[in-house]
C-alpha positions in Angstrom: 36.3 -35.8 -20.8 38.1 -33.5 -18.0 39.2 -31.0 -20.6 35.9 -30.4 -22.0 33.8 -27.2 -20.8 31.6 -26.6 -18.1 28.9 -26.4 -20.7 30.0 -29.0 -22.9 30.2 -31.6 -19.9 26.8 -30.4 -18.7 25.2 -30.9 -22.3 26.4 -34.2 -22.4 25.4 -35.3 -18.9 21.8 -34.0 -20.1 21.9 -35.6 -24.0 20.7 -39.5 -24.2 24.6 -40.2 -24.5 25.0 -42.6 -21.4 28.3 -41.1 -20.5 29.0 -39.1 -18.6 26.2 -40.5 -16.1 25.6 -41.0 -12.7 29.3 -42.5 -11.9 31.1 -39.1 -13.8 28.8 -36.3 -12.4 29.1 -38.0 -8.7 33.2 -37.7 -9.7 32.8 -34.5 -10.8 31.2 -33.2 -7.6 33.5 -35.0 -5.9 36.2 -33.0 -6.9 34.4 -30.2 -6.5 33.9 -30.7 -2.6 37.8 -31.6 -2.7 38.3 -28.0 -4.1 36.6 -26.1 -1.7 38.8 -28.3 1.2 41.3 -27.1 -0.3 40.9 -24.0 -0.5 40.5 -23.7 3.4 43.7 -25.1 3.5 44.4 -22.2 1.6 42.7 -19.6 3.4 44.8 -21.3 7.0 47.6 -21.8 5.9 50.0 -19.3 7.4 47.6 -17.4 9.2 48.9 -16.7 12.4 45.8 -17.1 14.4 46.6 -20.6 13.0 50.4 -21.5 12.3 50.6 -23.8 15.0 48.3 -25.9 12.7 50.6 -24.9 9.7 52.4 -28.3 9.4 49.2 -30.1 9.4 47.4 -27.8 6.9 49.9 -28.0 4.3 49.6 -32.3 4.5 46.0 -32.1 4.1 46.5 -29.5 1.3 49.1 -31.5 -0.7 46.6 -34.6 -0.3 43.4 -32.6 -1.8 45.3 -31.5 -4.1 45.7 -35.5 -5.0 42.3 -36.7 -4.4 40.8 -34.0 -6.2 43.4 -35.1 -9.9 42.0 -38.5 -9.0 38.7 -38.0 -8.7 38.5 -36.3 -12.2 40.5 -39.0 -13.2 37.7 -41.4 -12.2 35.6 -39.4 -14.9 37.4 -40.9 -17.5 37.8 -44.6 -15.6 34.2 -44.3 -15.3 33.1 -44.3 -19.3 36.0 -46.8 -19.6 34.5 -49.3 -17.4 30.9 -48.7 -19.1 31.7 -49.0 -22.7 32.8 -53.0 -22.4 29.8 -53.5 -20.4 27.5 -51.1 -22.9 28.7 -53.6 -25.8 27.9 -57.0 -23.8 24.4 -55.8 -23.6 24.0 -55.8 -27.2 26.4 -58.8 -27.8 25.0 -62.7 -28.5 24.2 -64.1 -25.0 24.5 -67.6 -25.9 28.0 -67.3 -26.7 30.1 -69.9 -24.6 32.7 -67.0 -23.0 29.3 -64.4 -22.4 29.1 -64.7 -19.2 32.2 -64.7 -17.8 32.7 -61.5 -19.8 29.8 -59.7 -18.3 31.2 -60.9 -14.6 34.5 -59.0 -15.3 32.9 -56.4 -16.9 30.0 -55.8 -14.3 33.4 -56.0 -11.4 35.1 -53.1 -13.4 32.2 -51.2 -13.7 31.6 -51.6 -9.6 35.2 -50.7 -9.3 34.8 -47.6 -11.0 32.0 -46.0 -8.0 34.1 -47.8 -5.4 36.9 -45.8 -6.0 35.0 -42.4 -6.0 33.2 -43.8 -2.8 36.6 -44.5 -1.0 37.6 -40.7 -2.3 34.6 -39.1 -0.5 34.8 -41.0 2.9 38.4 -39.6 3.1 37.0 -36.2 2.0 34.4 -36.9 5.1 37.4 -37.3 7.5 39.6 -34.5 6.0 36.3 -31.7 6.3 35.8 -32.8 10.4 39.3 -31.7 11.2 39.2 -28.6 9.1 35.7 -27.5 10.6 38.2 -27.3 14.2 41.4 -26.2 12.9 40.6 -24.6 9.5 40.2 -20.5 9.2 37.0 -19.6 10.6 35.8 -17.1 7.8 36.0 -20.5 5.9 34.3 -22.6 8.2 31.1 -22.8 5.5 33.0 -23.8 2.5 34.3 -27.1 4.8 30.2 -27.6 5.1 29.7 -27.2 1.9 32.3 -29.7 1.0 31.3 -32.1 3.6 27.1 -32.3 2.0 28.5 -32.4 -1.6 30.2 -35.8 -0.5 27.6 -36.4 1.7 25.9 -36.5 -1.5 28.6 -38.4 -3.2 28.5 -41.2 -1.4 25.0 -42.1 -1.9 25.5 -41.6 -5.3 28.7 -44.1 -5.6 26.3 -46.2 -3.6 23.9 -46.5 -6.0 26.0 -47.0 -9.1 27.8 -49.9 -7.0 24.6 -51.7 -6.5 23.5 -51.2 -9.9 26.3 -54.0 -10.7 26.3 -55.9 -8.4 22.8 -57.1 -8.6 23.6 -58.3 -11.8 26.7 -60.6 -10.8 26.7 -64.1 -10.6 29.3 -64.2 -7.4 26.5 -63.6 -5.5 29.5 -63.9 -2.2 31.6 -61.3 -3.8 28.7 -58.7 -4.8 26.8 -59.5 -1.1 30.4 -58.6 0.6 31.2 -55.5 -1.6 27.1 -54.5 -0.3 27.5 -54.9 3.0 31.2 -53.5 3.2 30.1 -50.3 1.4 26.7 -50.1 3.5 28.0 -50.2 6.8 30.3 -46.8 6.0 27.2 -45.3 4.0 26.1 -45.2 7.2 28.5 -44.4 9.9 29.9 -41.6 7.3 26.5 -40.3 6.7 26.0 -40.0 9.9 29.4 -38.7 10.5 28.5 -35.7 7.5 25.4 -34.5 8.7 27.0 -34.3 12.3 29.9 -32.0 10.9 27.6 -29.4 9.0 25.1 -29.5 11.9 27.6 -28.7 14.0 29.2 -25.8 11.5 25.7 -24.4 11.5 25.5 -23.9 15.0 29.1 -22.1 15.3 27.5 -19.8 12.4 24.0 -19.0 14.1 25.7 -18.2 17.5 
């Protein structure tokens, strides 16, 4: 799925083919955000306004560099966790091993959002320290990075809860809920606080 086009990944997205859906596109934009962090790594790095952050930069950049491969790998993990569960749909319900099938398969397909979601809060972390110490011709690409996985997360959210609802380990799929809710909100929170605060340094 990575390789494929720009347009040929949109087209799909748009066509009644259920993958790539809301779990690719929210890795996809994932990534995207990851790029432009990395790219004010980029655009720091060895400035001298800025070497005394050199050190730093270059961690943050090599890390990007490997949560953005992972996030488009999460494309891919994404359909792969759908398809099992696409096939128990249309599969006989009354057979004896059903519904332990559907409880793995629902897990894996949570596990798939998770992932991205885990991705973005980091994303969320990295953006705050490069809106202080990042270049400050750059200082909009970090917002723009920090509302696409402001974005992200609600997105990864969503396609957790539509699993959960469905399992029968109503414990595990409460816990996984709450866990993912409570930083939902504090990194929300934590977004919208960065970009306000980028947009201020930009109108003054």
């Amino acid at each position: 799925m990575e390789d494929k086009s720009l347009k040929q990944f949109s087209d799909l997205t748009a066509s009644k083919d259920p993958t790539p859906g809301g779990g690719g596109v929210t890795a996809y934009v994932g990534s995207l955000a990851a790029c432009l962090s990395e790219m004010v790594c980029n655009l720091t790095f060895g400035k001298k306004n800025y070497m005394k952050y050199s050190f730093e930069i270059n961690e943050i950049r090599k890390e990007l560099g490997i949560i953005r491969n992972n996030l488009l790998d999460c494309i891919k993990k994404d359909e792969e966790a759908f398809l099992p569960l696409s096939e128990l749909y249309r599969s006989d319900k009354n057979a004896p091993d059903y519904q332990e099938k559907m409880e793995e398969a629902l897990r894996n397909a949570a596990n798939s959002p998770l992932l991205i979601f885990r991705y973005c809060l980091r994303i969320i972390e990295i953006d705050e320290r490069l809106a202080v110490i990042g270049s400050k011709i750059s200082v909009s690409d970090a917002g723009t990075s920090v509302m696409l996985v402001h974005g992200c997360l609600y997105a990864a959210y969503i396609n957790i809860l539509v699993n959960t609802r469905l399992m029968k380990d109503r414990e595990y799929a409460e816990n996984l809920n709450k866990e993912t809710m409570k930083q939902l909100d504090e990194y929300s929170i934590k977004a919208l606080d960065i970009y306000d605060d980028i947009c201020e340094r930009l109108t003054n």
